[in-house]
C-alpha positions as CSV (number, residue, x, y, z in Angstrom):
1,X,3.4,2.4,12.1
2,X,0.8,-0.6,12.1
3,X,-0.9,-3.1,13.4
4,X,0.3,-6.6,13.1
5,X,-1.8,-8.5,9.8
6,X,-2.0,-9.0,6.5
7,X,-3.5,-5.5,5.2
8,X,-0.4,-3.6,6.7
9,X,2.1,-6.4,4.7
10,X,-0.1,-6.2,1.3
11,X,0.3,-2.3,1.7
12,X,4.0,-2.3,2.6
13,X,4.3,-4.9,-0.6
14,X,2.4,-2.2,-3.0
15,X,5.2,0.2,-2.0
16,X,8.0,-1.7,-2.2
17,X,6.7,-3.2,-5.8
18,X,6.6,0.6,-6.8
19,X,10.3,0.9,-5.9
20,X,10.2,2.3,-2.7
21,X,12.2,1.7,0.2
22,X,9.7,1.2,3.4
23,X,10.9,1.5,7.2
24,X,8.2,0.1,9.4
25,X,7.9,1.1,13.6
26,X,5.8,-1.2,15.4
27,X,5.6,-0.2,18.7
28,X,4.9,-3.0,21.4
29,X,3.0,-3.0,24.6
30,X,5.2,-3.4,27.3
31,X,4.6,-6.7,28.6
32,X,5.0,-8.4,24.9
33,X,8.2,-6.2,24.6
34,X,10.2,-8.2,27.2
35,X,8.3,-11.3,27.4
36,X,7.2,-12.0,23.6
37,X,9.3,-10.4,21.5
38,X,11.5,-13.0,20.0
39,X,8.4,-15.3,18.8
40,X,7.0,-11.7,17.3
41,X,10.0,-11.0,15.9
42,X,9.8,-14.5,13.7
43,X,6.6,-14.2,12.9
44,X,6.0,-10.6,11.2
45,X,6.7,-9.0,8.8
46,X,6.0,-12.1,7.2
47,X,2.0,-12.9,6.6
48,X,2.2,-16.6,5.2
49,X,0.5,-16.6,1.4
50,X,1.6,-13.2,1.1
51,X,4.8,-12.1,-1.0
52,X,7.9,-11.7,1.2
53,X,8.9,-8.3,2.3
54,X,12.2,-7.1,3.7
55,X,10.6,-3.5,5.3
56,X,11.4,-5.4,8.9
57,X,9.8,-3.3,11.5
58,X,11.8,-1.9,14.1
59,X,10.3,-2.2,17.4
60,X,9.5,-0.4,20.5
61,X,8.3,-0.3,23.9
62,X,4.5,0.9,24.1
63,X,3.0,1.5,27.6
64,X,-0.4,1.4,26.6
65,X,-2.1,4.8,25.1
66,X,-1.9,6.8,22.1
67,X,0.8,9.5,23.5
68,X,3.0,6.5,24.5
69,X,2.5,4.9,21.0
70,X,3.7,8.2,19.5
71,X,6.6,8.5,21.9
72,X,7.8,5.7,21.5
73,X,7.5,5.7,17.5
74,X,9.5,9.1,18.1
75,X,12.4,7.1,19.8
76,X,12.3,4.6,17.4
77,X,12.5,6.4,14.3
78,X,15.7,8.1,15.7
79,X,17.4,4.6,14.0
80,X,15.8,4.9,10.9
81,X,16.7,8.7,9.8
82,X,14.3,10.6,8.1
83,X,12.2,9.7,5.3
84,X,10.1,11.7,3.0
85,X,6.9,10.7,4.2
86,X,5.4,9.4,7.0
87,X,2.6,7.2,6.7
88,X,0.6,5.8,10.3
89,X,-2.1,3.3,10.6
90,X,-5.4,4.5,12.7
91,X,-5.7,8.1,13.2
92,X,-5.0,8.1,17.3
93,X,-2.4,6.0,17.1
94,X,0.0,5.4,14.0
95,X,-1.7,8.8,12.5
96,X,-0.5,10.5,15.5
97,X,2.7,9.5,15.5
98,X,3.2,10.1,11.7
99,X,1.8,13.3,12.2
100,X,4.6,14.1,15.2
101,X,7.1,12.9,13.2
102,X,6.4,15.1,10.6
103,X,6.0,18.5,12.5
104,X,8.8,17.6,14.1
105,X,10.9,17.2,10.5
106,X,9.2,19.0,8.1
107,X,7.9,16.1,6.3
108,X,4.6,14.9,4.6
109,X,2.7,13.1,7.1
110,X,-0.2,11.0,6.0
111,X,-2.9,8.4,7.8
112,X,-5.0,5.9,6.6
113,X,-8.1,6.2,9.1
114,X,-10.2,2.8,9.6
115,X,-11.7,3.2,13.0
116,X,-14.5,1.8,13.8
117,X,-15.7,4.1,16.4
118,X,-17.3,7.4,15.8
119,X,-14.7,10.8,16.0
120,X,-18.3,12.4,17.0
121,X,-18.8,10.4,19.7
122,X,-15.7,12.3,21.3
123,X,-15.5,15.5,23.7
124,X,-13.2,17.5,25.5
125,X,-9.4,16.8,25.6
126,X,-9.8,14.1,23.6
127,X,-12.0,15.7,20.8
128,X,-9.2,18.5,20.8
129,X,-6.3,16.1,20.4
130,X,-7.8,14.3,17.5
131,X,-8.7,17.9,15.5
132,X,-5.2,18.7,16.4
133,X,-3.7,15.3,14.9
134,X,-6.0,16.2,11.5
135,X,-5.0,19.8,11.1
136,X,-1.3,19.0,11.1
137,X,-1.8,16.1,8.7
138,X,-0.7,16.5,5.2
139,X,-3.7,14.3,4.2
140,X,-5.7,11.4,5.4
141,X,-7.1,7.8,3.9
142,X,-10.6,6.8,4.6
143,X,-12.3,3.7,4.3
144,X,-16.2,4.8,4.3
145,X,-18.8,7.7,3.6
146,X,-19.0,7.7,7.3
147,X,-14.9,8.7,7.9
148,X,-14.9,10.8,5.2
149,X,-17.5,12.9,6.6
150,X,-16.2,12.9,10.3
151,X,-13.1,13.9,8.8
152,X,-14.9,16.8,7.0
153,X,-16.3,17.5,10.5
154,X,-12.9,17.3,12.1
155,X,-11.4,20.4,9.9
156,X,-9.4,18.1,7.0
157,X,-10.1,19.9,3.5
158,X,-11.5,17.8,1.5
159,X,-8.7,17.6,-1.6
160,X,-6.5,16.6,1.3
161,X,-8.9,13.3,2.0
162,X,-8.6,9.6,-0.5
163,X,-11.8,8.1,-0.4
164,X,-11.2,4.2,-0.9
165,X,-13.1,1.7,0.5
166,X,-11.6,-1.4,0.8
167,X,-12.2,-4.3,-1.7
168,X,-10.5,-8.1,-1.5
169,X,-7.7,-9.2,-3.6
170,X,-9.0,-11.0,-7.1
171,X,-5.9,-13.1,-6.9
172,X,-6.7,-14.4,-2.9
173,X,-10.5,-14.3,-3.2
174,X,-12.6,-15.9,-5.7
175,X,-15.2,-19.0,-6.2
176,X,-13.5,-22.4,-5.7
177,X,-15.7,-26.3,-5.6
178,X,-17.2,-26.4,-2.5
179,X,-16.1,-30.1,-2.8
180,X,-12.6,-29.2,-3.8
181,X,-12.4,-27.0,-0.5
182,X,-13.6,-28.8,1.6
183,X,-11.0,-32.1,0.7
184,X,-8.1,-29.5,0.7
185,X,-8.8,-28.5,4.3
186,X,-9.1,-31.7,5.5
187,X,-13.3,-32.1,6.0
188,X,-13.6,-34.0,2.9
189,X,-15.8,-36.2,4.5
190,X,-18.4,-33.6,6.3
191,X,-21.6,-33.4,5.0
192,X,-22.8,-30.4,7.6
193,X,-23.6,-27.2,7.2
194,X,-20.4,-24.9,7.8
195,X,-20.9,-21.1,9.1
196,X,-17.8,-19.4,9.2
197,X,-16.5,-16.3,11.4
198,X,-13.6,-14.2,10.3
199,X,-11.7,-11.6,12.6
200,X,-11.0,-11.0,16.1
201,X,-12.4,-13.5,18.9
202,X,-14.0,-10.8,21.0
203,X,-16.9,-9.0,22.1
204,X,-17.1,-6.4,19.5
205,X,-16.9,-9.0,16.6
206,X,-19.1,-11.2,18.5
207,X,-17.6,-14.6,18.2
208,X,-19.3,-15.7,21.3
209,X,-22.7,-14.3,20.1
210,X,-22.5,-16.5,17.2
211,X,-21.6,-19.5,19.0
212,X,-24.6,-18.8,20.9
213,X,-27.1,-18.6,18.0
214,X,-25.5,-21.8,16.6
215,X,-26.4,-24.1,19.9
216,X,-30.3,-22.3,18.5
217,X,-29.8,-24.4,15.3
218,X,-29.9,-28.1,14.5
219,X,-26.8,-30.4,15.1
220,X,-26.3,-30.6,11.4
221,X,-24.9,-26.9,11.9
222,X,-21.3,-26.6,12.7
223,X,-19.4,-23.2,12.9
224,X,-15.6,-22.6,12.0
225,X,-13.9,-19.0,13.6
226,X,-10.9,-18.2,12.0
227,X,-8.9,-15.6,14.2
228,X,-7.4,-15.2,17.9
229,X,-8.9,-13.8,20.8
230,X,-10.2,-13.6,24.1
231,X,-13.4,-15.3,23.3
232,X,-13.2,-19.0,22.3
233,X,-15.8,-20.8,21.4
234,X,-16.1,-24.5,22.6
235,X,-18.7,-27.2,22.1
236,X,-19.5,-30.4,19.4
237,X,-21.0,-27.4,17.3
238,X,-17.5,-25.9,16.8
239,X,-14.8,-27.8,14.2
240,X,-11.9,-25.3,14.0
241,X,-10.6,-22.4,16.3
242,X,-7.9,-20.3,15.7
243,X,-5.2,-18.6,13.2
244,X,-4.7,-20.0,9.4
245,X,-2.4,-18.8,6.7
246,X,-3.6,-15.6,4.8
247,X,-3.3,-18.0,1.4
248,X,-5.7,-20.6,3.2
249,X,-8.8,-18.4,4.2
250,X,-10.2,-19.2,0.4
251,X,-10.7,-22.1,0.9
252,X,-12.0,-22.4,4.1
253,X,-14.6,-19.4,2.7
254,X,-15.3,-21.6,0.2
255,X,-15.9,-24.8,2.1
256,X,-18.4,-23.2,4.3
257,X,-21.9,-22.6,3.3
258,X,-22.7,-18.8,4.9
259,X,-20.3,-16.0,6.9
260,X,-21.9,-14.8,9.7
261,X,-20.4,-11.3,11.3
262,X,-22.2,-10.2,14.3
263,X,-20.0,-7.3,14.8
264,X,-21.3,-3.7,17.0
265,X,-18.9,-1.3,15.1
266,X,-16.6,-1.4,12.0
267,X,-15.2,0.9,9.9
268,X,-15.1,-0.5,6.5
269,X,-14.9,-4.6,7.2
270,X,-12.2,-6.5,4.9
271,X,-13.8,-9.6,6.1
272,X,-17.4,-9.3,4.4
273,X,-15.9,-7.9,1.2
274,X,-13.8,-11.1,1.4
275,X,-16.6,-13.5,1.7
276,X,-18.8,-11.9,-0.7
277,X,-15.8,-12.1,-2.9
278,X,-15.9,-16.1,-2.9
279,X,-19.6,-16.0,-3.1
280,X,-21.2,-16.6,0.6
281,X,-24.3,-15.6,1.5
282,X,-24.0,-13.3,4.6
283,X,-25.4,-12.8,7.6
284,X,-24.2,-9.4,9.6
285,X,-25.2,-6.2,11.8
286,X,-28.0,-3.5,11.3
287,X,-25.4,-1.4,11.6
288,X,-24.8,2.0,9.5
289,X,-21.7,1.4,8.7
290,X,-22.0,-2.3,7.4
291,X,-25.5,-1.5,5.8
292,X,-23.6,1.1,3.7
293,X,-20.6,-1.3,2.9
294,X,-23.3,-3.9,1.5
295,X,-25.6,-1.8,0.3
296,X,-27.5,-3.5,-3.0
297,X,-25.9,-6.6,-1.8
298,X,-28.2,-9.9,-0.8
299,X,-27.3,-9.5,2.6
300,X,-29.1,-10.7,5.6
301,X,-28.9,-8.1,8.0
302,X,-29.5,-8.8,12.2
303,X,-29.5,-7.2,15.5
304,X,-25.7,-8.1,16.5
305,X,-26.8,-8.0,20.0
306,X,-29.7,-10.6,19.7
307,X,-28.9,-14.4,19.5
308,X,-32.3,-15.1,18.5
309,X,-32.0,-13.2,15.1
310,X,-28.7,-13.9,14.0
311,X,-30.0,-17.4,14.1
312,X,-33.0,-16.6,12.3
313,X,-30.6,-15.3,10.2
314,X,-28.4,-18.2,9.7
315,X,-31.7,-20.6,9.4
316,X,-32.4,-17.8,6.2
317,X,-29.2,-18.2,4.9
318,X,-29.6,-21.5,4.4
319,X,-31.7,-21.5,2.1
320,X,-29.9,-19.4,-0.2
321,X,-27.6,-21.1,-2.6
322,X,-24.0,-20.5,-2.7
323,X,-22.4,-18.2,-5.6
324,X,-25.6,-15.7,-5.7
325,X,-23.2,-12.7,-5.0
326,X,-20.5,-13.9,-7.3
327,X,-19.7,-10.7,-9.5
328,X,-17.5,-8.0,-10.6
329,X,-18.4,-5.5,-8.5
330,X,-17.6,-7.1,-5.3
331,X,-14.0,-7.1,-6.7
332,X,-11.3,-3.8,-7.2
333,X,-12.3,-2.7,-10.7
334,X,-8.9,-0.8,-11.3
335,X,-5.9,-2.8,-11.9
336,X,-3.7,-0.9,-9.4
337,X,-3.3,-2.0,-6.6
338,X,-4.5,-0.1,-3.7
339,X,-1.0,0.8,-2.5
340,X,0.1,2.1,-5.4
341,X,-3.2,4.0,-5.6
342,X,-2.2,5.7,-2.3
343,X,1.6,6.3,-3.3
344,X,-0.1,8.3,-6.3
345,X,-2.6,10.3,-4.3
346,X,0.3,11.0,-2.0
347,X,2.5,12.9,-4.3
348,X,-0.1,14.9,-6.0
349,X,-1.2,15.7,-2.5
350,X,2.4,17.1,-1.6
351,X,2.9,18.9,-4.9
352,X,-0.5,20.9,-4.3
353,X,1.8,22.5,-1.0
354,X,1.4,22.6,2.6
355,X,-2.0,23.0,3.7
356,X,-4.3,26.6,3.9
């Protein structure tokens, strides 16, 4: 039950590659149900540069919370039969649902938990709805320390947890010319300095905030955000807006000179293991979670919420030459691939028997 993008395809791929058959529900708010759903329809499950897939997601109407999400992946799943796991994306939302779905069945039901938001920062109803989703989960992904603890804290046993922070793909993210990249984008002929900005285009990514430090800094330093959003940046300091193929954010990593991420929350961020991955220095927040994702990493780390010192920060950044974070251990180490990692701990979570 996911979120449209490219981690939920390469996951569903792992699977299938491992001879599964996936079924995927992707439950729709309403208004994009009636009024979008053809041009969603031909645009998932398909993530351009990543391997076809055929687990085409079936699709429902989603009025707007979690309990509608997991009613309506209820009504949907009706067409699909049952399967022997359930698997949902985001612990109050797809984990909910996967965990209905299973009570409701008598099936494994797993999530893979990658808020960004603290669980302690809940009370009340909804603190007693999310312990209720964990104790009737078979077991749980995390992405960071952080998770793993709040799920300790939330009443999931700990042989029933995967650790497994998220690392970028060898084969998508590497070192390529800077030269090279730049020509195969089309800015063969810009001699600037390039920050880029990967994710969503709002607030909590701070696309605007970076846009902001950027009119700080020199006119010889241009800014590229790759993503879509409610925040747009405009002005002769910005060169590209919007979407790109998954197979094409290499090379406009590599083409840009420092990735800046002035984000207020994040779970475990794909983004920043990306860029470090193709050798950027990086400018991001003073934020737990991040500091513990780049921890012994030459990162430059800023108040997210003050334009002045991300673009101190940028100015720093600068200076540093390209490459310095090139190395193996900002890549996956084990030759699996991360869903078939998942697929494993799965089984041997079922075969240890239903919960104490």
């Amino acid at each position: 039950m996911p979120e449209q993008g490219a981690f939920v395809q390469r996951l569903v791929h792992d699977w299938k590659e491992s001879g599964e058959v996936v079924r995927v529900i992707r439950p729709l708010p309403l208004g994009f149900y009636f009024q979008r759903l053809s041009a969603i329809r031909r645009q998932t499950p398909q993530i351009s540069g990543l391997p076809r897939c055929d687990a085409k997601p079936i699709y429902w109407k989603l009025r707007g919370n979690s309990k509608s999400f997991a009613r309506a992946a209820l009504t949907a799943s009706r067409k699909l039969g049952t399967p022997q796991i359930y698997y949902g994306k985001f612990l109050e939302s797809g984990g909910a649902a996967a965990a209905a779905l299973g009570l409701r069945s008598g099936k494994p039901a797993f999530a893979d938990v990658g808020e960004s938001k603290s669980f302690r920062s809940l009370s009340g109803r909804n603190l007693r709805q999310v312990r209720d989703i964990t104790k009737t989960l078979t077991g749980a992904v995390c992405v960071s320390e952080r998770l793993l603890d709040e799920l300790l804290w939330l009443g999931c046993q700990r042989h029933r947890i995967l650790y497994l922070p998220n690392k970028a793909e060898k084969s998508s993210f590497y070192h390529i010319n800077q030269e090279k990249a730049r020509r195969a984008i089309g800015y063969g002929s810009r001699r600037e300095k390039i920050v880029c900005f990967v994710g969503h285009l709002n607030n909590r990514k701070g696309a605007l905030r970076l846009k902001a430090a950027l009119d700080r800094l020199s006119d010889d330093v241009v800014g590229v955000w790759l993503g879509q959003g409610p925040e747009i940046p405009r002005g002769a300091n910005v060169l590209h807006v919007g979407s790109v193929p998954h197979n094409e954010i290499v090379l406009w990593l590599n083409a840009c000179d420092v990735f800046v991420l002035p984000t207020l929350a994040e779970g475990w961020c794909n983004a920043l293991e990306e860029a470090r991955a193709c050798g950027l220095p990086i400018v991001t927040s003073d934020i737990t979670d991040v500091r513990a994702q780049m921890e012994g990493e030459p990162t430059i780390f800023v108040d997210p919420n003050d334009v002045s010192d991300i673009a101190n920060g940028i100015t720093k950044a600068l200076e540093i030459p390209k490459n310095m974070q090139l190395g193996s251990h900002n890549l996956s180490a084990n030759n699996s691939t991360r869903g078939s990692q998942i697929l494993k701990w799965m089984r041997d979570v079922i075969k240890q028997g239903p919960a104490s």
